[in-house]
C-alpha positions in Angstrom: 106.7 84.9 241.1 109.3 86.6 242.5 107.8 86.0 246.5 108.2 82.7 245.9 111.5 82.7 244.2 112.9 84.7 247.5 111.3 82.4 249.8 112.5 79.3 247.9 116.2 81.4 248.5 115.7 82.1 251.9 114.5 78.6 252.9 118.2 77.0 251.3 119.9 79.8 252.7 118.7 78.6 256.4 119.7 74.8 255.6 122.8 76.1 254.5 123.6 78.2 257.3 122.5 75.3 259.8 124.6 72.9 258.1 127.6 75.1 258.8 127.0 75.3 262.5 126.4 71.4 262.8 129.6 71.0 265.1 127.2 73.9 267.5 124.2 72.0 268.6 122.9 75.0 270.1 123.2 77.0 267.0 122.8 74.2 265.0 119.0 73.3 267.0 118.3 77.7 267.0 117.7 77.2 263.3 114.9 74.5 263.4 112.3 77.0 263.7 113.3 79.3 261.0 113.1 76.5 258.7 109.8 75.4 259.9 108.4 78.9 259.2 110.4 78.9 256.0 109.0 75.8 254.6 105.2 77.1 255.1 106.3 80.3 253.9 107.6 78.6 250.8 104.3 76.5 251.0 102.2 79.5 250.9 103.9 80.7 247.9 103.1 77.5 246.1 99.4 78.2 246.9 99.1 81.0 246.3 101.0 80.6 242.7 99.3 77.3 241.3 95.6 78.8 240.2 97.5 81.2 238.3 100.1 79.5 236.3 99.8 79.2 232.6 100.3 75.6 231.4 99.2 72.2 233.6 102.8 70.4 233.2 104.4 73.6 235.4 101.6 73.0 237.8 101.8 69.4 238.4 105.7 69.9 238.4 105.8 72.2 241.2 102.9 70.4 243.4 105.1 67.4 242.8 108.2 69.2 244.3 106.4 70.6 247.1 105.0 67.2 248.1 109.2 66.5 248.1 109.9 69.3 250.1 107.4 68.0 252.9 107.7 64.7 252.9 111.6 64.0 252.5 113.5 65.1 255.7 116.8 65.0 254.7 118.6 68.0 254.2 120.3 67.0 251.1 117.2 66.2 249.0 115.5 69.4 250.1 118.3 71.4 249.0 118.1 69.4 245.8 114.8 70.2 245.9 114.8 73.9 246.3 117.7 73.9 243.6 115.0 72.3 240.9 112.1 75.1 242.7 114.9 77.9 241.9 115.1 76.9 238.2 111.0 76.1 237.3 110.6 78.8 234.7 107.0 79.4 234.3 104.3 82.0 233.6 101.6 83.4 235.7 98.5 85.5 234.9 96.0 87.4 237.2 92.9 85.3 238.0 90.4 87.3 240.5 87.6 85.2 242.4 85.4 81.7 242.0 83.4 81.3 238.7 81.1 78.5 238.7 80.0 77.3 235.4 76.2 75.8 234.6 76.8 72.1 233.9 73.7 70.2 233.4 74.4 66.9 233.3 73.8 66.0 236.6 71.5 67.4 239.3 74.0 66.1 242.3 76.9 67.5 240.0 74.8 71.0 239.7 73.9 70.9 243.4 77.4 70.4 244.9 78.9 73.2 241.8 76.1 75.6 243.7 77.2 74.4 247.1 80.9 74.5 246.3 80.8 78.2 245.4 78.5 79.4 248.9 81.5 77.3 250.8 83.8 79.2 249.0 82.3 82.9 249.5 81.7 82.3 253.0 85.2 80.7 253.9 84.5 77.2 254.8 87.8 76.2 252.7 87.9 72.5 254.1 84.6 71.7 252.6 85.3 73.0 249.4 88.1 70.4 249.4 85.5 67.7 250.3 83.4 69.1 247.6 85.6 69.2 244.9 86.6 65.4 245.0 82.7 64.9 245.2 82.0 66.6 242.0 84.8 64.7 240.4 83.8 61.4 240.8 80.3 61.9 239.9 81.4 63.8 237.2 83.9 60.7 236.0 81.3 58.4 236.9 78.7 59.7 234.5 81.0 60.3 231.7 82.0 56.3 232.4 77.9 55.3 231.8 77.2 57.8 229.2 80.0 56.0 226.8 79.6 51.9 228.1 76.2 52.1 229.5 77.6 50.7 232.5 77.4 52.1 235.9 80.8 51.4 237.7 79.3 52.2 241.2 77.9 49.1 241.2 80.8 46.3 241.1 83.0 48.9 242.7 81.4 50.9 245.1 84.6 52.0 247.2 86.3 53.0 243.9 89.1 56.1 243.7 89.8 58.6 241.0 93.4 56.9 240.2 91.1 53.7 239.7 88.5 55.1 237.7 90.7 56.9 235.4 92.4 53.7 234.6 89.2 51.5 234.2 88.2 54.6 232.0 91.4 54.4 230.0 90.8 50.5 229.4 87.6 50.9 228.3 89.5 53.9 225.7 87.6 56.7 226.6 88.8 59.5 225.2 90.6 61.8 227.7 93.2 65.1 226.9 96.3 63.9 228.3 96.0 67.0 230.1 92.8 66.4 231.6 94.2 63.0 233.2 97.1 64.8 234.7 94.9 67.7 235.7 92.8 64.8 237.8 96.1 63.3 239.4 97.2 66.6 240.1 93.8 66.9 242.5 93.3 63.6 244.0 96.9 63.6 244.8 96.8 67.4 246.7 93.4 65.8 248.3 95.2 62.5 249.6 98.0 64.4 250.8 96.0 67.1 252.2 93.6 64.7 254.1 95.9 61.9 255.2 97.9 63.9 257.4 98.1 61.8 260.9 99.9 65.1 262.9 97.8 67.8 262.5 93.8 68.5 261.4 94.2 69.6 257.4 92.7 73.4 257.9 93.0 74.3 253.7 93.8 77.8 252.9 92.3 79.8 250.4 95.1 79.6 248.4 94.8 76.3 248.5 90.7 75.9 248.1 91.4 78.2 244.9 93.2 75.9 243.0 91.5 72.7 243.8 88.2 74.5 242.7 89.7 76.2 239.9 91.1 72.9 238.5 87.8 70.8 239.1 85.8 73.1 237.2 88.0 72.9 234.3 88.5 69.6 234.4 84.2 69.3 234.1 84.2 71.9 231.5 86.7 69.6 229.4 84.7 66.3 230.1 81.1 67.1 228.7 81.9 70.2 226.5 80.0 70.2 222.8 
């Protein structure tokens, strides 16, 4: 916690100081590369903190300020950002390493668990991303047939998580508001992990920690006893 509350400081701290020396373009232009390490720095830390933190709302509120941080280029909204990072007040705990649980209510949903964890263990972190939207919408999919009997895949082949959570919350099945947030919370870090135009998405494994993490919860929740 407190690594990421000092690079949240730092990071303002740069804006700040750039801001003052906006009448320098020299100075003001030596600065853009401190803030460009300071943002991943920041980013890092929200990695790195998100599989640990107690409580899903604290979670989806910090992805959701992150995504901010990236995407809004002014300077004024990410120092309003980092003002709202400064005052999260959440806690953490100590999780250590990748436990995946038996689920049998699917052989492509045990397969890909199986194949999720050796991607893991041997550091291909981009699959495991790839893997953990898989295992979602199978596992969404067969929770959908078990309650209507009906097997969405076929009038809507292409469909997404977002959409399938809906058409599941129309038909009123059951879900802990929790566990829908929880499933936003992923698809949104997958879309704006794999849509990025600029750059190939290379996931840490901060960040292949928390998306696994999270979709193995959110499975456990869906066909527990």
């Amino acid at each position: 916690m407190r690594n990421f509350k000092n690079a949240v400081k730092r990071l303002e701290d740069l804006f700040i100081r750039k801001e003052y020396y906006k009448d320098n373009p020299q100075r003001f232009r030596n600065y853009d590369a401190q803030i460009g390490m300071g943002l991943k720095h920041v980013e890092k830390q929200v990695w790195d903190l998100m599989p640990n933190i107690v409580g899903k709302d604290s979670v989806y509120a910090l992805f959701s300020l992150l995504r901010d941080l990236k995407e809004d280029s002014a300077v004024g909204s990410r120092l309003l950002v980092l003002s709202k990072m400064k005052k999260l007040d959440f806690r953490v705990k100590e999780v250590r390493g990748i436990k995946i649980p038996k689920v049998g209510v699917h052989p492509d949903i045990s397969a890909d668990l199986g194949e999720l964890k050796k991607c893991y263990d041997s550091g291909c972190y981009r699959s495991c991303v790839v893997l953990c939207g898989r295992v979602l919408e199978v596992g969404l999919h067969k929770k959908f047939y078990d309650v209507t009997g009906r097997d969405v895949l076929e009038k809507s082949p292409g469909i997404g998580l977002g959409k399938l959570v809906a058409k599941m919350c129309e038909k009123e099945i059951a879900l802990d508001p929790g566990l829908t947030q929880q499933i936003h919370l992923i698809n949104q870090v997958r879309v704006f992990s794999v849509h990025k135009k600029s750059r190939v998405f290379n996931p840490s494994k901060s960040q292949a920690h928390a998306m696994v993490l999270y979709t193995v919860d959110i499975l456990e929740k869906l066909f527990k006893a």
